[in-house]
VONU-695535 format. One line per 10 residues: for each residue x, y, z of C-alpha. Coordinates in steps of 0.25 Angstrom, whole numbers. Example, Ala and Ser with C-alpha at 12.3 -4.5 7.8 and 13.67 -1.06 7.14 Angstrom:
2
49,-18,31 | 55,-4,29
//
This chain:
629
0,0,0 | 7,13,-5 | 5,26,-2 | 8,40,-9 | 7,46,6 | 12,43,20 | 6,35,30 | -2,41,39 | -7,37,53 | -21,40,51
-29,42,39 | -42,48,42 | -53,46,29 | -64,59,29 | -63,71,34 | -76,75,41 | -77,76,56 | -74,64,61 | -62,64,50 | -58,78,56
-57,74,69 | -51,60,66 | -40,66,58 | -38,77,69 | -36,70,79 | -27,60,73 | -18,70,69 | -16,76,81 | -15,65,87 | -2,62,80
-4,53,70 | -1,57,53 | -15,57,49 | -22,58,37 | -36,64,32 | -42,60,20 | -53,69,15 | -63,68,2 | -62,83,4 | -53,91,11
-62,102,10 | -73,95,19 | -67,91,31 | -74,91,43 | -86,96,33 | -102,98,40 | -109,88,32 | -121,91,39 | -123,100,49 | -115,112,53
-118,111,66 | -104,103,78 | -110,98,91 | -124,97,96 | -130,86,106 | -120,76,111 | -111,80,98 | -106,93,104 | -101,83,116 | -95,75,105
-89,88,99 | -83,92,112 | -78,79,115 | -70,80,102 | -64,93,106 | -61,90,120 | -52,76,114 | -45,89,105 | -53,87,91 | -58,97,80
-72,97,81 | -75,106,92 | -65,115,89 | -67,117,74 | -85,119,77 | -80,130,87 | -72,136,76 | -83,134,67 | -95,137,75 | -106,146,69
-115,142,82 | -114,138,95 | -125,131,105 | -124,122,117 | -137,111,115 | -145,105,127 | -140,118,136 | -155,116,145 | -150,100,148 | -138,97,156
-124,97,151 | -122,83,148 | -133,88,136 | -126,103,132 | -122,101,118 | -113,111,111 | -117,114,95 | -112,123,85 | -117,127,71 | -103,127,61
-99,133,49 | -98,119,40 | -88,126,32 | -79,132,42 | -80,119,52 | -73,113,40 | -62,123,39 | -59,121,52 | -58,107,53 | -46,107,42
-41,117,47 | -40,110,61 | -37,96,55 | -25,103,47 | -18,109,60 | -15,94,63 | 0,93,59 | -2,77,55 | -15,77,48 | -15,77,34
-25,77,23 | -30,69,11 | -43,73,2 | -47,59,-4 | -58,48,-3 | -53,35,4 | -58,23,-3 | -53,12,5 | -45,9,19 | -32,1,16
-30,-11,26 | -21,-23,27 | -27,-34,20 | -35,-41,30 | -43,-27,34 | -39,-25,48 | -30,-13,49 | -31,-1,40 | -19,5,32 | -23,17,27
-34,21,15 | -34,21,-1 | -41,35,-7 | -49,36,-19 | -35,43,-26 | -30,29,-25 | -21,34,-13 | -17,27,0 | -14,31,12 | -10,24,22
-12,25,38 | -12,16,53 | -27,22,56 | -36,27,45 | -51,34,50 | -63,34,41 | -72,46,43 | -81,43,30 | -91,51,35 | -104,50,25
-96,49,14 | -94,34,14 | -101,29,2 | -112,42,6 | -124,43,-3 | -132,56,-2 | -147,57,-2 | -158,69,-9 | -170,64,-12 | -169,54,-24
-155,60,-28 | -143,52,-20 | -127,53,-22 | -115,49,-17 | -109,59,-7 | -103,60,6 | -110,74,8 | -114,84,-2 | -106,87,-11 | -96,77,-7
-92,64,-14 | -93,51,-4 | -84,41,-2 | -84,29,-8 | -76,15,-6 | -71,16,9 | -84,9,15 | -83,-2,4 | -68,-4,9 | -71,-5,22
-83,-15,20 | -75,-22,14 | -64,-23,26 | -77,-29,35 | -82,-16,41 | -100,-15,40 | -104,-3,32 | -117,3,34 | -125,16,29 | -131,28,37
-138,41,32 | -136,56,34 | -143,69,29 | -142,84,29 | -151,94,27 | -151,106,17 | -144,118,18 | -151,131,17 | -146,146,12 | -149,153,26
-152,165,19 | -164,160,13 | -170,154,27 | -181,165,33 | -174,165,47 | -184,172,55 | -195,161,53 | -183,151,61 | -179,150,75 | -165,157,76
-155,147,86 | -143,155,90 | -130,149,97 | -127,149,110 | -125,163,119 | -112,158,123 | -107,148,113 | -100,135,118 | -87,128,111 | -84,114,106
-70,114,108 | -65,118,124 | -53,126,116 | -63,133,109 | -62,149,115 | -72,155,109 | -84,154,99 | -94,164,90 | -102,171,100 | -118,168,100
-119,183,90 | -107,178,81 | -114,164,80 | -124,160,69 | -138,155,72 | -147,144,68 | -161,144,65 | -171,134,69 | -185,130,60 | -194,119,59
-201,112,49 | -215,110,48 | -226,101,42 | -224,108,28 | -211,106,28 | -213,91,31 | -222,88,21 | -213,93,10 | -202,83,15 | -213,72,15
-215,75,0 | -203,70,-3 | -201,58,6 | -205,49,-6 | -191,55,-12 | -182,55,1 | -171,46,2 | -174,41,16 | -187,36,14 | -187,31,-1
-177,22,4 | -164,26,-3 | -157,28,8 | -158,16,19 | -147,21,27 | -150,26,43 | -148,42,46 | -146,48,58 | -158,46,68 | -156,59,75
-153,69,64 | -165,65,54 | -168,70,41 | -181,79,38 | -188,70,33 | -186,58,41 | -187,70,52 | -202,71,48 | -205,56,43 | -201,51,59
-209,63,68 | -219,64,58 | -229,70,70 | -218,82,72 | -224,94,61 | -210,101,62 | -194,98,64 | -183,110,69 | -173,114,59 | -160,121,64
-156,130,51 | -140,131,54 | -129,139,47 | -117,133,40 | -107,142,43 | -103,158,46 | -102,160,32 | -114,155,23 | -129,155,24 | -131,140,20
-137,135,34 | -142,120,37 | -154,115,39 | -152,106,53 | -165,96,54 | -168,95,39 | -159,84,35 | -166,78,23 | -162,69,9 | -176,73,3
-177,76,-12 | -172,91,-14 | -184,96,-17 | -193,91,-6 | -181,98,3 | -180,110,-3 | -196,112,-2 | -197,108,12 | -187,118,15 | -193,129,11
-206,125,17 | -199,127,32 | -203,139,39 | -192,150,35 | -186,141,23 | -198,146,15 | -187,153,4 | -174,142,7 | -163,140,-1 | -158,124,0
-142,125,-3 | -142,111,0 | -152,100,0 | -150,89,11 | -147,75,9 | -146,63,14 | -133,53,14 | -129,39,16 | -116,35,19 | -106,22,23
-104,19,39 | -98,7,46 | -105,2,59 | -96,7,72 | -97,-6,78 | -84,-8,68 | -77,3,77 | -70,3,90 | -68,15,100 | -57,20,95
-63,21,81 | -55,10,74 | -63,1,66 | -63,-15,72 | -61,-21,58 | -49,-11,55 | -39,-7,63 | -33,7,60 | -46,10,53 | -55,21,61
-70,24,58 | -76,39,63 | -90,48,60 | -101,42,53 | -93,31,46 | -98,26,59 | -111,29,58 | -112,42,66 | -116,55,61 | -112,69,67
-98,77,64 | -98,76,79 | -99,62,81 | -91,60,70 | -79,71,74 | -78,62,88 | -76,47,79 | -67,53,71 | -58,60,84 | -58,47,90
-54,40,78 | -42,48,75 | -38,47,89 | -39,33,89 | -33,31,73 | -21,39,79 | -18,31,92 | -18,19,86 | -7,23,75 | 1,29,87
-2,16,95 | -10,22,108 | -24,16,113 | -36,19,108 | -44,33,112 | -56,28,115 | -68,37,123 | -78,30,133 | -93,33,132 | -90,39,147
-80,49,141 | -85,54,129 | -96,54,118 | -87,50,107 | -86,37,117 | -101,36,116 | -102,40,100 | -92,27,98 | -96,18,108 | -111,21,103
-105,19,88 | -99,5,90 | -108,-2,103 | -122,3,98 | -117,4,82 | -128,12,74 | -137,12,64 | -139,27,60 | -131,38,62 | -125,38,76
-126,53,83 | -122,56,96 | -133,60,107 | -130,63,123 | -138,51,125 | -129,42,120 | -120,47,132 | -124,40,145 | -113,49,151 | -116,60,145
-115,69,158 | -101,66,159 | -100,70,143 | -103,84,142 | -99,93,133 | -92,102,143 | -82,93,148 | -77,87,136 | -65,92,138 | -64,86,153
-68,72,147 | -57,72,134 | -46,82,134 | -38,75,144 | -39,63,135 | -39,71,121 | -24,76,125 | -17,62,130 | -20,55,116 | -15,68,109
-25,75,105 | -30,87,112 | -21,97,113 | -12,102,125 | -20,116,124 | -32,108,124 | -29,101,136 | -21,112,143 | -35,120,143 | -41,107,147
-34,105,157 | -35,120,162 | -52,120,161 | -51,106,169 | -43,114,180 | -53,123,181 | -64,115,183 | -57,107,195 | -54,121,201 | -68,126,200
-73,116,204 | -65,114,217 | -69,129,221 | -84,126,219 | -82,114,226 | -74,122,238 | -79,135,237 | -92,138,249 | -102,149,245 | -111,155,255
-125,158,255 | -124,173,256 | -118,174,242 | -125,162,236 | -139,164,240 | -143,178,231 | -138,169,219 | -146,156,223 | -159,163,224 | -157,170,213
-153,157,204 | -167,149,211 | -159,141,220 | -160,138,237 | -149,146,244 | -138,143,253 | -141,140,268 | -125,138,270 | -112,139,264 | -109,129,253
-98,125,241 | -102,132,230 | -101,119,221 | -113,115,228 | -124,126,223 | -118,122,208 | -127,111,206 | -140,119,208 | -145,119,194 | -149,135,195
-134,137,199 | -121,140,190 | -107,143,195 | -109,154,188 | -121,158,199 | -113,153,212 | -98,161,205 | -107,174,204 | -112,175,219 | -99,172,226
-89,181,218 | -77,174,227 | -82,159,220 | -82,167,208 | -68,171,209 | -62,159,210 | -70,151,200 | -63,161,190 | -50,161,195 | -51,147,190
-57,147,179 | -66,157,168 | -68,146,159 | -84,145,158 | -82,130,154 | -77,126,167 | -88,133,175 | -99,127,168 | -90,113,169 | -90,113,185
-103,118,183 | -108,106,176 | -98,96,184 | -104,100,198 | -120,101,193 | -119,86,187 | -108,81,196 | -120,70,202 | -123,65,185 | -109,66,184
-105,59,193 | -114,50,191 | -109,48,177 | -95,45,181 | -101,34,190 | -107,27,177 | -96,27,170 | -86,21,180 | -97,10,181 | -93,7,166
-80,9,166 | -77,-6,169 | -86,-10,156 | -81,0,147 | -66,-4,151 | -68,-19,150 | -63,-19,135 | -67,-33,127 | -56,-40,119 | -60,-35,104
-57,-52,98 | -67,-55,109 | -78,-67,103 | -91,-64,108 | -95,-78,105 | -86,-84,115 | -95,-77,125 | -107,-86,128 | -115,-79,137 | -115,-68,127
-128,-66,122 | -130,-68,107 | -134,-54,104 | -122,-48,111 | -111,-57,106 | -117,-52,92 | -116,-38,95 | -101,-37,103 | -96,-46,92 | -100,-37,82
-98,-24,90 | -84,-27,97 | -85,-17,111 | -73,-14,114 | -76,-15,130 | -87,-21,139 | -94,-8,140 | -95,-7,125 | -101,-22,123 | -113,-17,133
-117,-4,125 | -117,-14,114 | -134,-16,109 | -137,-30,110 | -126,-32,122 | -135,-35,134 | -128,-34,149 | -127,-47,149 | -119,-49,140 | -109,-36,144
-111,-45,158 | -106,-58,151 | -96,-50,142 | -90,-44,155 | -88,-58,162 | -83,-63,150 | -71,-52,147 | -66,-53,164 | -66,-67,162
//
């Protein structure tokens, strides 16, 4: 196998978000890395929404930036619009959002990705992964150009170019996205080396000239009064007046008799496409096929960027026939006049099953050989951008021969996401929830950085600065605490601010950590009425994030607490690892249904065989026995 070009020590194939993040992180990890592109001109490229974060995905986000990866960073430096979600639950639920600027994210991401001094570029479309001849340990990849090049780890990020077919109405083509070819041979090539290949369904919705929207017929959504960062290096942020808002509308019963008209015509229910789509991002029409008793759906109308007027139209995902679309828009209130820059469409494309997959991202039939975003059937840049950090980590250790990175579902989503991905497989496109997190408390956003920086600098990757301001904030917190732990306030100086704040007064002296947990109180309130406290509170510290991190530590210290106890619980089942050449069979008081399952599956530890469906206690009970023995 010759080559025209060095060898590398990981190749990484596409170039979206979890390609970004892969190729990032193995770069600055150490390792001579390679990213090969279709276009160079659309990494990191919004397929769909312009939009970073949201529920649970902001965690993911800031997870990402707290190990030392690019997403955070590069949606702060993109961000057209910032908002905190599910601010009236409690923290565990507060998800940070922004609305981006598609073509200046994009930008950015290059320009990030070509600061790393061991990253290199490639614009080609890989057609097959090289091998050694019996399939079990990749070498490198062959392009269409006839090129090779080889590699120790190589990391497929097909996205939804693999073998994509894109839906409007009767018409369908080949694509990846619009306006973009999709890539064809790579899932053929790794069929054949023994890996299951299944299909999954996407869509997007039109996009609109904003100038010909009647906005004063829609619901204006502005950003947040004080707006809040992805990355904890972030300093500042476009104020709520520099920002740019959204608008909100909602269809109606006109609106969805238009789109019935041409159901007869649409894709999904003529049956051209059989593929699943998302479950929790539905088009239109299947939007008003499912709640046929609801007479209207909200429609968040976004912009794409600082500099242009075409906006999105989030909620109106649809692969009806062009015609039926276009109608239908201009029969929403406000849209009467619409111009449609871009009609939606639907698209279908390759993934592999994640039960092929370990933790760490390697795939079980191949070594050296990493799979990350919706190649294994997830959709979101987000939960995308986290597979493919994990990947390049875990591409890079393995070539500089150090263990396996891997995150538990106790210490981070991206440990849920794959944990989810390989025990519970799926069927549709797999998007990430705070309901999928049974220790969500313990996985807030805000203390991202205490959960992962510490581990993001010993493997190399987050910076010294990074964790030199880590490490600062972390002081802080220990210190502030300690004084409101210490510190006694008296009833002549508290009492004014409790009657005023609804709350029962002071008949003695007490620690002023104690009044924190009254849900009408801040330490803000308790700092204000006793100018001493607030004195030596900023003496320590006038970071706002670590006021409202004490804050959140003493009001839940009972849940969290609590938390920590589950998880110890588990600690011996999720450490218990199970030999991977294991036989199943051999096991008799396995049931039948649960050999079947860990045969195919392959957990990687007791605590993974139990999350598995079809793997009943008894046989986790049996499995446990059996491995001591």
């Amino acid at each position: 196998m010759k080559s025209l070009y060095p060898h590398y020590d990981v190749i990484v194939v596409g170039a979206g978000h979890a390609g970004s993040e892969a190729a990032g992180a193995a770069a600055e990890i150490g390792a001579k890395t390679l990213l090969i592109t279709m276009n160079l001109d659309a990494i990191a490229k919004m397929s769909c929404n312009p939009a970073i974060g949201g529920v649970a995905k902001g965690q993911l986000v800031k997870e990402i930036d707290a190990l030392g990866g690019l997403m955070g960073k590069v949606a702060d430096k993109s961000g057209v619009q910032f908002r905190i979600l599910n601010t009236s639950k409690g923290p565990a639920m507060w998800s940070p959002r922004c609305q981006s600027d598609r073509a200046l994210y994009s930008k950015t991401m290059r320009l990030e990705l070509e600061k790393k001094n061991n990253l290199h570029f490639r614009q080609d479309n890989v057609v097959d992964v090289i091998t050694t001849e019996d399939g079990k340990r990749a070498k490198g990849v062959r392009t269409a150009t006839g090129q090779v090049f080889q590699a120790q780890s190589v990391i497929l990020t097909t996205g939804t170019f693999g073998n994509g077919l894109m839906h409007i109405g009767d018409t369908n083509f080949g694509g990846g996205r619009s306006g973009e070819r999709a890539s064809i041979g790579i899932s053929a090539a790794l069929e054949d080396l023994g890996f299951e290949v299944g299909r999954l369904k996407t869509g997007t919705p039109p996009r609109i000239d904003g100038r010909s929207i009647d906005l004063d017929q829609l619901e204006v959504q502005y950003g947040d009064e004080e707006p809040t960062a992805f990355s904890f290096m972030t300093d500042s942020l476009p104020t709520r007046e520099e920002q740019l808002t959204c608008w909100i509308g909602d269809t109606n019963e006109e609106v969805h008799d238009v789109l019935r008209s041409g159901f007869d015509r649409s894709p999904m229910f003529n049956g051209t496409i059989e593929s699943t789509g998302p479950r929790y991002c539905p088009s239109i029409e299947d939007k008003i096929n499912r709640f046929s008793d609801k007479n209207s759906h909200q429609l968040f109308l976004e912009p794409e960027g600082w500099n242009t007027y075409e906006m999105y139209l989030n909620g109106f995902s649809t692969s009806l026939p062009e015609d039926v679309q276009y109608k239908a828009l201009r029969t929403i209130p406000g849209f009467e006049d619409a111009v449609m820059l871009r009609p939606g469409y639907a698209i279908e494309y390759d993934y592999f099953p994640p039960y092929q997959i370990r933790r760490s991202m390697e795939t079980k039939i191949t070594e050296g050989l990493f799979f990350a975003g919706q190649i294994n059937g997830t959709t979101g840049y987000e939960e995308a951008a986290c597979q493919g950090l994990m990947a390049g980590i875990n591409a890079a250790r393995k070539v500089q021969g150090e263990d396996e990175f891997i995150l538990k579902r106790s210490e981070a989503y991206i440990g849920v996401l794959i944990d989810d991905l390989i025990t519970k497989g799926t069927e549709e496109p797999y998007r990430m929830f705070t309901s999928r997190a049974e220790h969500r408390i313990l996985l807030r956003q805000d203390n991202a950085d205490l959960r992962l920086t510490e581990l993001g600098h010993k493997i190399g990757l987050a910076s010294d600065e990074r964790y030199n301001q880590f490490a600062e904030k972390k002081k802080a917190i220990d210190e502030l605490h300690d004084l409101l732990a210490d510190y006694t306030v008296y009833p002549e100086k508290m009492d004014p601010m409790l009657k005023e704040n609804g709350t029962s007064t002071l008949s003695q002296p007490v620690k002023a950590k104690t009044l924190i947990p009254r849900p009408e109180l801040s330490i803000r309130n308790i700092m204000e009425a006793d100018s001493e406290l607030k004195d030596k509170a900023l003496e320590i510290t006038t970071n706002e994030l670590v006021f409202e991190q004490v804050e959140i530590q003493i009001k839940y210290a009972g849940y969290i607490e609590k938390e920590f106890e589950m998880v110890k619980e588990m600690k011996k089942q999720e450490d218990t690892l199970i030999p991977e050449s294991l036989d199943y069979d051999k096991i008799e008081s396995l049931s039948a249904e649960g050999k079947q399952k860990m045969d195919r599956i392959r957990p990687e530890t007791l605590g993974q065989a139990s999350r598995i469906s079809g793997v009943s206690p008894s046989d986790v009970s049996v499995l446990m026995v059996y491995l001591k023995n």
